[in-house]
Backbone as a printed PyTorch tensor [residue, N CA C, xyz], in Angstrom:
tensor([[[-133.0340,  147.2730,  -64.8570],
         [-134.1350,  146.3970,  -64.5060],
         [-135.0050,  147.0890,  -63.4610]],

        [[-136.3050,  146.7230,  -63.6330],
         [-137.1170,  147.3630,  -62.5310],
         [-136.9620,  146.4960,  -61.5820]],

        [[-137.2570,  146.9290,  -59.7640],
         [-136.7700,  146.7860,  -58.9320],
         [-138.0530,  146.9960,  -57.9900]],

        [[-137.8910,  146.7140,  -56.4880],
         [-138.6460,  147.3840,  -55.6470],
         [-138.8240,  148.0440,  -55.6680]],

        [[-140.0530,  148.9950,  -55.3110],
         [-140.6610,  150.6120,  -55.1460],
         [-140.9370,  151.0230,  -56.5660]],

        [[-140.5070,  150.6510,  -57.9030],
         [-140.8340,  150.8220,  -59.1950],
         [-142.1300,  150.8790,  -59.0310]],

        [[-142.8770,  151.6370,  -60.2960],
         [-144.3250,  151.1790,  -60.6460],
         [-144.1900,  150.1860,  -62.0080]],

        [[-145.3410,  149.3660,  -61.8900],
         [-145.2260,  148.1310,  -62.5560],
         [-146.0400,  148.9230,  -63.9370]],

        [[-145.3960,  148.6510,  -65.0170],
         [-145.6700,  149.9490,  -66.2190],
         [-147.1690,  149.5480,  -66.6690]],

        [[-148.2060,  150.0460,  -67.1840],
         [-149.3970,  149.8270,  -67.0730],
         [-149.8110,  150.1460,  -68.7680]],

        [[-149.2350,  148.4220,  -69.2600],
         [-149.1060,  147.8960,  -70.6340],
         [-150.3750,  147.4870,  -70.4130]],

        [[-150.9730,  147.1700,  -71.8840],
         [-152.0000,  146.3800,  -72.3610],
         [-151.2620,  145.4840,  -73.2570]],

        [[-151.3810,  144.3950,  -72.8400],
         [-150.2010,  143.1360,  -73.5020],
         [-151.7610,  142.2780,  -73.8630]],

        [[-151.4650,  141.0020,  -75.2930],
         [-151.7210,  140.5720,  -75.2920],
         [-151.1980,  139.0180,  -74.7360]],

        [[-153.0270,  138.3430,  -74.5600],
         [-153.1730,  137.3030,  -73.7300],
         [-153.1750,  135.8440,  -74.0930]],

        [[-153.0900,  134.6180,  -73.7330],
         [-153.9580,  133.7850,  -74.4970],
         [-153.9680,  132.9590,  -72.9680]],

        [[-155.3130,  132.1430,  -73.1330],
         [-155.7320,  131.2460,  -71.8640],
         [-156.5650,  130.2840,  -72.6070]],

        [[-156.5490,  128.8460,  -71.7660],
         [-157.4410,  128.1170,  -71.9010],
         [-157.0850,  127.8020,  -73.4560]],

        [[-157.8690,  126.5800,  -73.5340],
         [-157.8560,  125.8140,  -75.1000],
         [-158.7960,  125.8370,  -75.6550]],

        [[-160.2030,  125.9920,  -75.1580],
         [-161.1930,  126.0630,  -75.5390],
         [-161.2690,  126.4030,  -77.1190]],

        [[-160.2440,  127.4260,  -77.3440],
         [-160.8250,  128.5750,  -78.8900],
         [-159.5610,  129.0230,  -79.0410]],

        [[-159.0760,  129.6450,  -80.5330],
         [-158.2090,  130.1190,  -80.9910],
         [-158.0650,  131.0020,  -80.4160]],

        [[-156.8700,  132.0820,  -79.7910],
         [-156.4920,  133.1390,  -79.4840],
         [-157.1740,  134.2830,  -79.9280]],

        [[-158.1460,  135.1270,  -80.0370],
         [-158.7930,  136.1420,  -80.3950],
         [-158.8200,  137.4320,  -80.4960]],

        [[-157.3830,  137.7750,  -80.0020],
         [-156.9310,  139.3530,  -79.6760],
         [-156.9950,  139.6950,  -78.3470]],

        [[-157.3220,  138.8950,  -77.0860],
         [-157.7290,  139.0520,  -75.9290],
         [-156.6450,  139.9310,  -75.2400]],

        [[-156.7250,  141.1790,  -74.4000],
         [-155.5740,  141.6960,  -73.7480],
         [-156.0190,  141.5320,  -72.3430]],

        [[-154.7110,  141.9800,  -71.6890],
         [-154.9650,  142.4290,  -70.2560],
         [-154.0290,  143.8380,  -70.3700]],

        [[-154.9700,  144.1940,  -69.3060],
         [-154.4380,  145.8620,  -68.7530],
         [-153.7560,  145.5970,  -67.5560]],

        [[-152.3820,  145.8460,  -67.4790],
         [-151.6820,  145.4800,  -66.4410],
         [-152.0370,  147.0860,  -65.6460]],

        [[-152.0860,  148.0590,  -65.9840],
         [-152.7040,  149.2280,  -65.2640],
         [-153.6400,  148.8900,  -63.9000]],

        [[-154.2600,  148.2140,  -64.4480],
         [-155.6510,  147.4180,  -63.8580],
         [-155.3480,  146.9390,  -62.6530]],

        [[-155.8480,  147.1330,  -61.4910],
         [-155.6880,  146.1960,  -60.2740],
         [-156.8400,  145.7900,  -59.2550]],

        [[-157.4980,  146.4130,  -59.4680],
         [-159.1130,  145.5630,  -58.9530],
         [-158.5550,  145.7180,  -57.2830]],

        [[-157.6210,  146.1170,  -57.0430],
         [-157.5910,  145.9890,  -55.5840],
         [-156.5980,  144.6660,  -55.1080]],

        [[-156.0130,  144.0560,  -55.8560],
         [-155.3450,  142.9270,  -55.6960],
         [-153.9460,  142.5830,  -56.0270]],

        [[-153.3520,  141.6350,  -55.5240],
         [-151.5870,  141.7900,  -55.8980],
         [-151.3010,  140.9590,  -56.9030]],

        [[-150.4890,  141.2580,  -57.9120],
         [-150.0510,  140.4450,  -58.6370],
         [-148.8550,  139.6380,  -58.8900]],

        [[-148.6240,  138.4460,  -58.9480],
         [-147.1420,  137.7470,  -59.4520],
         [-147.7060,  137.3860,  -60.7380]],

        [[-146.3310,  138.3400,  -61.3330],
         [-146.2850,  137.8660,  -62.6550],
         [-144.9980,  136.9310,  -63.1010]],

        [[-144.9110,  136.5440,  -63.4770],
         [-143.4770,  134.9410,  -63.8710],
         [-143.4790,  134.9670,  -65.2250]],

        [[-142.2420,  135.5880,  -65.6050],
         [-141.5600,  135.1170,  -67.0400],
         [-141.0410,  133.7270,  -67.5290]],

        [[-141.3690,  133.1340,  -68.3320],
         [-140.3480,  131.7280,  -68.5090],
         [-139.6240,  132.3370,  -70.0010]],

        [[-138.6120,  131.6060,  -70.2970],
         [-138.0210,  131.8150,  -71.2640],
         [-138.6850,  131.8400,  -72.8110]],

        [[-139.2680,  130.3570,  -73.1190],
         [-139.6790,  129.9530,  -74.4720],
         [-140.7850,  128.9200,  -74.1880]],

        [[-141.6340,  128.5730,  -75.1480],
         [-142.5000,  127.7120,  -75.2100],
         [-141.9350,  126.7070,  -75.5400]],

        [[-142.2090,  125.0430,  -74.9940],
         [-141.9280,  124.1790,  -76.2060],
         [-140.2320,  123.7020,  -75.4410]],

        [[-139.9570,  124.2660,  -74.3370],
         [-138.5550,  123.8220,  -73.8380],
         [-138.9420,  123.1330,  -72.2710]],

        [[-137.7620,  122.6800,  -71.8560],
         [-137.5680,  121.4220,  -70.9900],
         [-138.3910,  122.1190,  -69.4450]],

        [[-137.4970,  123.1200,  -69.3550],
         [-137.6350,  123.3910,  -67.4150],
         [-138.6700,  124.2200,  -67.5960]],

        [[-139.5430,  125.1530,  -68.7870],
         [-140.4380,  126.1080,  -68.3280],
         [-141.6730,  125.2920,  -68.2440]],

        [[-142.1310,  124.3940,  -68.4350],
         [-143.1270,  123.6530,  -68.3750],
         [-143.5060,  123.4410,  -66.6370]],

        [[-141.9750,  122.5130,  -66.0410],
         [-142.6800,  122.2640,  -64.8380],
         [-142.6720,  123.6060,  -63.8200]],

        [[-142.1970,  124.8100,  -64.0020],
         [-142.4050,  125.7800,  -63.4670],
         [-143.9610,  126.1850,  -63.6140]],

        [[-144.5400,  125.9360,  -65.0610],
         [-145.7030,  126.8610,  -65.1230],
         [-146.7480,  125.6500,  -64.2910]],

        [[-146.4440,  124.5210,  -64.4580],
         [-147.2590,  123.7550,  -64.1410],
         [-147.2170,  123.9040,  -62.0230]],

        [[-145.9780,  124.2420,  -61.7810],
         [-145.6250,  124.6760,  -60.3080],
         [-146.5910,  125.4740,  -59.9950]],

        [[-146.4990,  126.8480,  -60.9170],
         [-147.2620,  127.7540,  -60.6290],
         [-149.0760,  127.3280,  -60.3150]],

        [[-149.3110,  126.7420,  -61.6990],
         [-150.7370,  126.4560,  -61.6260],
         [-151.5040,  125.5310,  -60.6960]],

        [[-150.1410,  124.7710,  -60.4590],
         [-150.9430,  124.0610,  -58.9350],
         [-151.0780,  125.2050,  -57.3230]],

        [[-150.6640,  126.0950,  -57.5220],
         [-150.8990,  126.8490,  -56.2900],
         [-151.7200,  127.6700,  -56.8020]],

        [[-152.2230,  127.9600,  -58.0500],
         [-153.3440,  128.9990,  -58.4560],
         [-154.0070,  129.5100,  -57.2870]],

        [[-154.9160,  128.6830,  -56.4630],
         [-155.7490,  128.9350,  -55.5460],
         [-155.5310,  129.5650,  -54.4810]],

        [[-154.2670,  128.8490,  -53.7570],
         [-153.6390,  129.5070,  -52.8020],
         [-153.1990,  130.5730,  -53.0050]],

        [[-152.9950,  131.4730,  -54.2050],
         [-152.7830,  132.8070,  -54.5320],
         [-154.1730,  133.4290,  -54.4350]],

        [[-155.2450,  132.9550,  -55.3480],
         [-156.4390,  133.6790,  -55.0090],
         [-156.3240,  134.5220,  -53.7790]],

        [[-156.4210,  132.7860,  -52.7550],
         [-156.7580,  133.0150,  -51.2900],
         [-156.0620,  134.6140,  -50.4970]],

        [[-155.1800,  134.8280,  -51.4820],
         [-154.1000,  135.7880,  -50.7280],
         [-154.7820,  136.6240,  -51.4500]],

        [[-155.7580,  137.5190,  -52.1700],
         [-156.0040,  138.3910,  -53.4070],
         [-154.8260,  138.8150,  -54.2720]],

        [[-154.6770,  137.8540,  -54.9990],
         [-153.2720,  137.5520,  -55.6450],
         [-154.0740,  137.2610,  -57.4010]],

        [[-153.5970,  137.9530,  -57.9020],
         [-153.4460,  137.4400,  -59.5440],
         [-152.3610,  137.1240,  -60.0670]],

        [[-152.5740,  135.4350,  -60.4910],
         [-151.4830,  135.0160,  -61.3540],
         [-151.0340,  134.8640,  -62.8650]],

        [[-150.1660,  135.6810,  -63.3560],
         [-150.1410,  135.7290,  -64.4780],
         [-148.8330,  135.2320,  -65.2040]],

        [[-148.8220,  134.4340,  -66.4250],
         [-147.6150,  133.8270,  -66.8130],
         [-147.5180,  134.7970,  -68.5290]],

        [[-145.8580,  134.7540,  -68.5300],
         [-145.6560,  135.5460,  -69.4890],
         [-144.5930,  134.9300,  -70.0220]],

        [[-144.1100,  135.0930,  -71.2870],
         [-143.4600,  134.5450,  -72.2760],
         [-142.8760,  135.7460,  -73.5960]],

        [[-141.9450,  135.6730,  -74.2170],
         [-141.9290,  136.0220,  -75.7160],
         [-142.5580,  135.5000,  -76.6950]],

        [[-143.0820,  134.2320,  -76.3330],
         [-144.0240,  133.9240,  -77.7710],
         [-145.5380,  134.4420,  -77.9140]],

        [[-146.1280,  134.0850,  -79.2440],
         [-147.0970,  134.4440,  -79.4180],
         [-148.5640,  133.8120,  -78.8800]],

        [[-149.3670,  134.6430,  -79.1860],
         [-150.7310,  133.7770,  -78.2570],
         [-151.1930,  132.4380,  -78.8670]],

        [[-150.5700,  132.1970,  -80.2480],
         [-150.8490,  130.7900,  -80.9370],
         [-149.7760,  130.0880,  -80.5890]],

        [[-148.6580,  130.1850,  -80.2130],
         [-147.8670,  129.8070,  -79.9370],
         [-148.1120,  129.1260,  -78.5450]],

        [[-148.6470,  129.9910,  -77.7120],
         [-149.1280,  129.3280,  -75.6350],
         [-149.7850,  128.1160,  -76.1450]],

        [[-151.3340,  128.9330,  -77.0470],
         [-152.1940,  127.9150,  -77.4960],
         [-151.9660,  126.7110,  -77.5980]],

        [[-150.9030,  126.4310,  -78.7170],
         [-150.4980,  124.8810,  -79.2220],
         [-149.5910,  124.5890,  -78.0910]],

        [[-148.8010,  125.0630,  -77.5660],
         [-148.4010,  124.2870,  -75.9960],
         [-149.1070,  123.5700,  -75.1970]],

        [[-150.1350,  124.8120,  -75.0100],
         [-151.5310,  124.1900,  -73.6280],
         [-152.0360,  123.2260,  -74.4710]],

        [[-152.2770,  122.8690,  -75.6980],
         [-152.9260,  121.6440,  -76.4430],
         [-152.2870,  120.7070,  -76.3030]],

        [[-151.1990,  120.8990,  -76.4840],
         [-150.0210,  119.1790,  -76.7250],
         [-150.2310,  118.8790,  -75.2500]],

        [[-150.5200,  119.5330,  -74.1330],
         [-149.9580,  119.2650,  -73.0260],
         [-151.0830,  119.4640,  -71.9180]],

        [[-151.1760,  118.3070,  -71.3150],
         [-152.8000,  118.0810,  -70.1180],
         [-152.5160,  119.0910,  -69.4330]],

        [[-150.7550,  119.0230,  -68.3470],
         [-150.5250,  119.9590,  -67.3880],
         [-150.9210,  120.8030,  -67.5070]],

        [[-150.1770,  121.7210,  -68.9950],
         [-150.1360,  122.8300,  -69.1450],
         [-151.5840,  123.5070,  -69.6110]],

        [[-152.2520,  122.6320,  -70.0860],
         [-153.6770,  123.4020,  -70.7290],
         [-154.3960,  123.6010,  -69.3500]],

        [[-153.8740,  122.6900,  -68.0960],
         [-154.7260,  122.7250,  -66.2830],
         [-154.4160,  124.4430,  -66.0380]],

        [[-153.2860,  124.1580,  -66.6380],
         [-152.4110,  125.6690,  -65.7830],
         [-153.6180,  126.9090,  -65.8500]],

        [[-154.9730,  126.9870,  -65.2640],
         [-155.5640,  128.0730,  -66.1100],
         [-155.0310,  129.4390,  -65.6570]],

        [[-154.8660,  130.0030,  -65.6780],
         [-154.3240,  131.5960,  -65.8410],
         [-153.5740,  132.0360,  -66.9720]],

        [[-153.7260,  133.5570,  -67.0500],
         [-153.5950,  134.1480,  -68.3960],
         [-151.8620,  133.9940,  -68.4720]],

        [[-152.1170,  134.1080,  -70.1070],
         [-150.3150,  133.8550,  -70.3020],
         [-150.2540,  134.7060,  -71.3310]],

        [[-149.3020,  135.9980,  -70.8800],
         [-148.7310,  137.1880,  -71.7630],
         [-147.8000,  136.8560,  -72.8310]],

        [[-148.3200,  136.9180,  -74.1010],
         [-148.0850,  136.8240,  -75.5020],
         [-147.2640,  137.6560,  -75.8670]],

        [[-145.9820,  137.9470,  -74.8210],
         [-144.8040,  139.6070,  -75.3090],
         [-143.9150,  139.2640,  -76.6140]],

        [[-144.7660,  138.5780,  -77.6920],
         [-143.3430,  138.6370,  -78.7530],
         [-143.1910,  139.6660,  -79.6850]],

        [[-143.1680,  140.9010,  -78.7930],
         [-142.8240,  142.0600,  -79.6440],
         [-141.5660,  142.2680,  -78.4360]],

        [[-141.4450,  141.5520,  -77.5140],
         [-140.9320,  141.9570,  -76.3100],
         [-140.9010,  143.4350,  -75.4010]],

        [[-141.9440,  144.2000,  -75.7140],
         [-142.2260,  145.3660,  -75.0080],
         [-141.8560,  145.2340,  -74.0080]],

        [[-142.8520,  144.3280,  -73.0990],
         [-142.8490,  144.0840,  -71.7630],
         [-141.8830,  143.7610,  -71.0110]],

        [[-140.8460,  143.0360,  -71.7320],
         [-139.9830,  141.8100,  -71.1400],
         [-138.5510,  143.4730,  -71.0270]],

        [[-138.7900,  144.3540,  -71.9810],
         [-137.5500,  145.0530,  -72.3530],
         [-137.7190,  145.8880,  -71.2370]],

        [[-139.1470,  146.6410,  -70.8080],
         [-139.6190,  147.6690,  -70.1240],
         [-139.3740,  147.2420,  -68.6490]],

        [[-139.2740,  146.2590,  -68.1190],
         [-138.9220,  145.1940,  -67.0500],
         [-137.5480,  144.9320,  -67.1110]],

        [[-136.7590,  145.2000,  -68.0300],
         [-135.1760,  144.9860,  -67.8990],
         [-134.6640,  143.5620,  -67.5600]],

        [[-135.4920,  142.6200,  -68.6540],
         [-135.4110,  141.0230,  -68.0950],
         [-134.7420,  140.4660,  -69.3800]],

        [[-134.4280,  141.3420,  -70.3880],
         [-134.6700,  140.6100,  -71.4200],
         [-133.0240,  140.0100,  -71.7930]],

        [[-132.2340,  139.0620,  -71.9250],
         [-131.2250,  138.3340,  -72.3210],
         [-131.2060,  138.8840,  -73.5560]],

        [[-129.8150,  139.9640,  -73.1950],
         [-129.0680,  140.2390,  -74.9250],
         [-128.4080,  139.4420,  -75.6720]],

        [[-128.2250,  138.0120,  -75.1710],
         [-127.5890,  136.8650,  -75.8410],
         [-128.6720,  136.2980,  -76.8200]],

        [[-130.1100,  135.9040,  -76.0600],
         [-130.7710,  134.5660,  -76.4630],
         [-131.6870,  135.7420,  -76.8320]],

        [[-132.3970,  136.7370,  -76.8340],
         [-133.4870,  137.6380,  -76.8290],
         [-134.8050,  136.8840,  -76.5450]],

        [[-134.6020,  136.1650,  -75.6330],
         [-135.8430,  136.1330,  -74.4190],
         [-135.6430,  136.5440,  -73.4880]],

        [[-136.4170,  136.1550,  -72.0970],
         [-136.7050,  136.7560,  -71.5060],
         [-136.4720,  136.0030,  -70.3210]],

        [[-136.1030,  136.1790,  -69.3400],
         [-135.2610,  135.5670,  -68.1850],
         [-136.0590,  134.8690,  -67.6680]],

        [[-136.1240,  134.0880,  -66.1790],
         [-137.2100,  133.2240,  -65.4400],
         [-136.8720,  134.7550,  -64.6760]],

        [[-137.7680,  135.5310,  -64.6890],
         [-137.9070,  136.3470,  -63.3270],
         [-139.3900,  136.2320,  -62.9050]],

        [[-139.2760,  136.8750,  -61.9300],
         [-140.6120,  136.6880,  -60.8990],
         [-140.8150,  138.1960,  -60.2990]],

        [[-141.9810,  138.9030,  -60.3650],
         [-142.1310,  139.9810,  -59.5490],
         [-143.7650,  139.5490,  -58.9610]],

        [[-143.4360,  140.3540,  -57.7790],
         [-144.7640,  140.7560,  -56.9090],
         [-145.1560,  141.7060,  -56.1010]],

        [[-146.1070,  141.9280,  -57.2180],
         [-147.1260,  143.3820,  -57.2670],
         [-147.7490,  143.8460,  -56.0990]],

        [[-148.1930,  145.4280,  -55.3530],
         [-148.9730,  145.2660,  -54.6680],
         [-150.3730,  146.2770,  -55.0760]],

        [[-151.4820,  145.6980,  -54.3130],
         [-152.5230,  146.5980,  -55.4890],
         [-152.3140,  147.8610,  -56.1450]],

        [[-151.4410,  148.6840,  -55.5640],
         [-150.8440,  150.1510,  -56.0230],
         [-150.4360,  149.4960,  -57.4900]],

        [[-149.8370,  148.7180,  -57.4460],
         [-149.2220,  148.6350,  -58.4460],
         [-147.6860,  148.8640,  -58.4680]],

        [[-147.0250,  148.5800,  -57.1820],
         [-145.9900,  148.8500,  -57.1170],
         [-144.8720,  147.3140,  -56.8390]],

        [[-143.8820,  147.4910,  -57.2470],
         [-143.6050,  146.1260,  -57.4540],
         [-142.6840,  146.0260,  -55.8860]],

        [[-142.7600,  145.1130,  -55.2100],
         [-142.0400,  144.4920,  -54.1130],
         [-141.5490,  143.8800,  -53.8420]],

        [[-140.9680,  142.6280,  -54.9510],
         [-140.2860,  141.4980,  -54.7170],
         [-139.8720,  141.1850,  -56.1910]],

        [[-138.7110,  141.3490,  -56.3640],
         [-138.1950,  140.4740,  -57.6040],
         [-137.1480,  139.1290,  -57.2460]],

        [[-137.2920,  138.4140,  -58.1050],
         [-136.0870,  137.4080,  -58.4010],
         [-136.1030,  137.1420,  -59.7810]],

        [[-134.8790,  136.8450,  -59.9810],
         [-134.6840,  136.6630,  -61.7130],
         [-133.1150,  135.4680,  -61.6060]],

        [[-133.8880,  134.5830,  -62.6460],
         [-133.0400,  133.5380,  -62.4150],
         [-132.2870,  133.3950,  -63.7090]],

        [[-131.1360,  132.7010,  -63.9960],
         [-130.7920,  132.3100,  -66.0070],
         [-131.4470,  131.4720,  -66.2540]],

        [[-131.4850,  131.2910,  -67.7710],
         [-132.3030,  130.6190,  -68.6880],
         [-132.4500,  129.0940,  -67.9440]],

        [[-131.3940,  128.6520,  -67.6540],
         [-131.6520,  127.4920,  -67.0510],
         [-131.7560,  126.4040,  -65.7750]],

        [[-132.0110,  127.7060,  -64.7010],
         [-132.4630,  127.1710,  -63.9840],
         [-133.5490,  127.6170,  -63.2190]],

        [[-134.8120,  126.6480,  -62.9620],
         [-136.0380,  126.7150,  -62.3090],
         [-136.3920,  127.5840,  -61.2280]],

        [[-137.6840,  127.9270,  -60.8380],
         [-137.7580,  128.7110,  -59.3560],
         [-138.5240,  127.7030,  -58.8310]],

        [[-138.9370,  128.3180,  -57.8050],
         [-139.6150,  127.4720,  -56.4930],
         [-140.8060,  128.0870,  -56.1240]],

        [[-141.9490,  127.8010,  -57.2350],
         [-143.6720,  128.4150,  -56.5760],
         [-143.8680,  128.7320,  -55.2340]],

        [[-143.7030,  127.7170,  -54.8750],
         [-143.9510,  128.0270,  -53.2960],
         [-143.3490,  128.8000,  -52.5410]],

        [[-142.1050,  129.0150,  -52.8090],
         [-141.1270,  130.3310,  -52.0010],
         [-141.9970,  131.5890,  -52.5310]],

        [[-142.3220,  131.6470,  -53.7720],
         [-143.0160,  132.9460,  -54.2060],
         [-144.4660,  133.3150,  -53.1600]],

        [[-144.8890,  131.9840,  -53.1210],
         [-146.0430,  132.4810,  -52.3690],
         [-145.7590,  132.7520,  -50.7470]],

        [[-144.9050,  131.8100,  -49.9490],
         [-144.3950,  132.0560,  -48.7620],
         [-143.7880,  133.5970,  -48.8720]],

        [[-143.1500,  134.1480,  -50.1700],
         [-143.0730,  135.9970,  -50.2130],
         [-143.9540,  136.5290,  -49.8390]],

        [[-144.8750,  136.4220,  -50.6590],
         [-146.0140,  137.1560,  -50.6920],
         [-146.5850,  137.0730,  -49.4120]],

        [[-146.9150,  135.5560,  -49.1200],
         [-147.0920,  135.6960,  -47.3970],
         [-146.4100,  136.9380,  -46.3560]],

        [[-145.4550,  136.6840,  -46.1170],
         [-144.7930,  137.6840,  -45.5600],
         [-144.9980,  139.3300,  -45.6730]],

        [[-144.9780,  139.0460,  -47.5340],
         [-145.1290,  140.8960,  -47.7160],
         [-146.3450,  141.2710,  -47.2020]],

        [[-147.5750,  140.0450,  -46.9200],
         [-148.9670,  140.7890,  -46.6230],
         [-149.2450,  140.8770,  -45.3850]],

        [[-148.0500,  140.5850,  -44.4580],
         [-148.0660,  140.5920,  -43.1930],
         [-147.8070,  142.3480,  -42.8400]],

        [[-146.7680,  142.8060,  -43.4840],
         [-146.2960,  144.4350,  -43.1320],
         [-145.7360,  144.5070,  -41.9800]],

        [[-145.2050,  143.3130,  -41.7400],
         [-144.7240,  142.8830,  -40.1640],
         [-142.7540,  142.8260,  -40.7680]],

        [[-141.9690,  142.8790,  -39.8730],
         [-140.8360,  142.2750,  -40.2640],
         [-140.4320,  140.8010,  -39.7580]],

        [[-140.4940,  139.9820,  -40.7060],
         [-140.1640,  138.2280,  -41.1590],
         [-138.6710,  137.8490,  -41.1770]],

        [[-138.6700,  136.9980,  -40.0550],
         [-137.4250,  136.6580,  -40.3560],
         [-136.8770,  135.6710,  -41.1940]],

        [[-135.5400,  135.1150,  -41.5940],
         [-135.0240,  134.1750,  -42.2100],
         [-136.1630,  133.0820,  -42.0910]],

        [[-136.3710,  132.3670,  -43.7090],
         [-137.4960,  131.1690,  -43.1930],
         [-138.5250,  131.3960,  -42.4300]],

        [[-139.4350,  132.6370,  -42.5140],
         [-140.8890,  132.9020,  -41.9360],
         [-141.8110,  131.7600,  -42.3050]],

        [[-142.4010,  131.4930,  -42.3990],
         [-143.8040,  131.1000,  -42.7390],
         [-144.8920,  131.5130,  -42.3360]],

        [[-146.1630,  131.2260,  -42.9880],
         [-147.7510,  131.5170,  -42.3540],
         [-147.3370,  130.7990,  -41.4160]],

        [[-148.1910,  131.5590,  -40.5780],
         [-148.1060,  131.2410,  -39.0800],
         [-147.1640,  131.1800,  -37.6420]],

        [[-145.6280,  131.7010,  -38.7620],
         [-144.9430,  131.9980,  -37.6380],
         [-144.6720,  133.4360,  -37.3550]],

        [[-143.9360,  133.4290,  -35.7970],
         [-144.5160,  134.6800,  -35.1340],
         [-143.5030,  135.6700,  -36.1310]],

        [[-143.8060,  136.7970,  -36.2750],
         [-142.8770,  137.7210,  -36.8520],
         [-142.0560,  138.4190,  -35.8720]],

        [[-141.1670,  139.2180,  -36.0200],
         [-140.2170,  139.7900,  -35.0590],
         [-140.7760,  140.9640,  -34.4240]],

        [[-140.7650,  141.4070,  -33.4130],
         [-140.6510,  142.7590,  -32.4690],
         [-139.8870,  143.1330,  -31.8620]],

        [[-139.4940,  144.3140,  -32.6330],
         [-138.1960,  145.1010,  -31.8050],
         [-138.8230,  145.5090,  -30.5630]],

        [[-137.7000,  145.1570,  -29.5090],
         [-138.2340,  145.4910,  -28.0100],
         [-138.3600,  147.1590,  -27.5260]],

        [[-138.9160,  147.6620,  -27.0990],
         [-139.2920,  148.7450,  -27.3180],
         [-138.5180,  149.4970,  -26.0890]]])
């Protein structure tokens, strides 16, 4: 599995977002970083119990990632018609706007070392990117149980500090200094 200090492999995966229109071939270049960090979040499958309120977790902090120059991206083994008719059946999920990686060739999920040789999806893991493109934070959870959006972003908080954080940091609390 890739890990800290890895480079985050610089796939062109396809995408699908929004309901507006059928899936169209749309990719993203994960190469790509505009200068900004990325969390990307695997859920297992479309169409099942716990990945829903995760993505919907995610999409309510959308902003507060912006705020951090943060891109959020959701990824899956299914296909981009497959997100599609999810985000349709479903108000939450069609809110969720950010792109959602269409890996059902599982490239991505394999190249990331996430992928369940039992079920051949793809784990709840979580990484976060820094504009290099280097990955700094993983967690990876089993198929069935949830993460916690907000711990991801309280990470990221921390990692953009470059400070050392102790147990339970938050924005705004003081970080540590070794006494000199």
């Amino acid at each position: 599995m890739l890990t800290v200090g890895d480079k985050l492999p610089a796939f062109k995966v396809p995408v699908q977002q929004g309901t507006s229109a059928l899936p169209a071939g749309e990719m993203l270049d994960l190469g790509e970083t505009n200068g900004k960090w990325k969390v990307l979040f695997y859920w297992p499958k479309d169409f099942t119990f716990v990945c829903p309120t995760e993505i919907v977790g995610y999409g309510d902090l959308k902003g507060d990632f912006e705020d951090r120059d943060a891109v959020l991206i959701g990824a899956s083994t299914d296909t981009a018609h497959v997100h599609f008719a999810w985000r349709k059946s479903d108000e939450q999920l069609a809110a969720a706007d950010f792109p959602w990686i269409a890996d059902n060739k599982k490239e991505l999920a394999e190249a990331l070392g996430i992928l369940s040789a039992d079920e051949g999806v793809a784990f709840r893991a979580t990484f976060i990117i820094d504009p290099d493109n280097i990955i700094q934070h993983v967690t990876v959870n089993g198929l069935n149980v949830g993460r916690n959006p907000a711990e991801t972003l309280r990470v990221l908080d921390a990692l953009q500090t470059d400070e050392l954080c102790p147990c339970n940091w938050s924005e705004g609390d003081e970080v540590l200094r070794p006494a000199a």
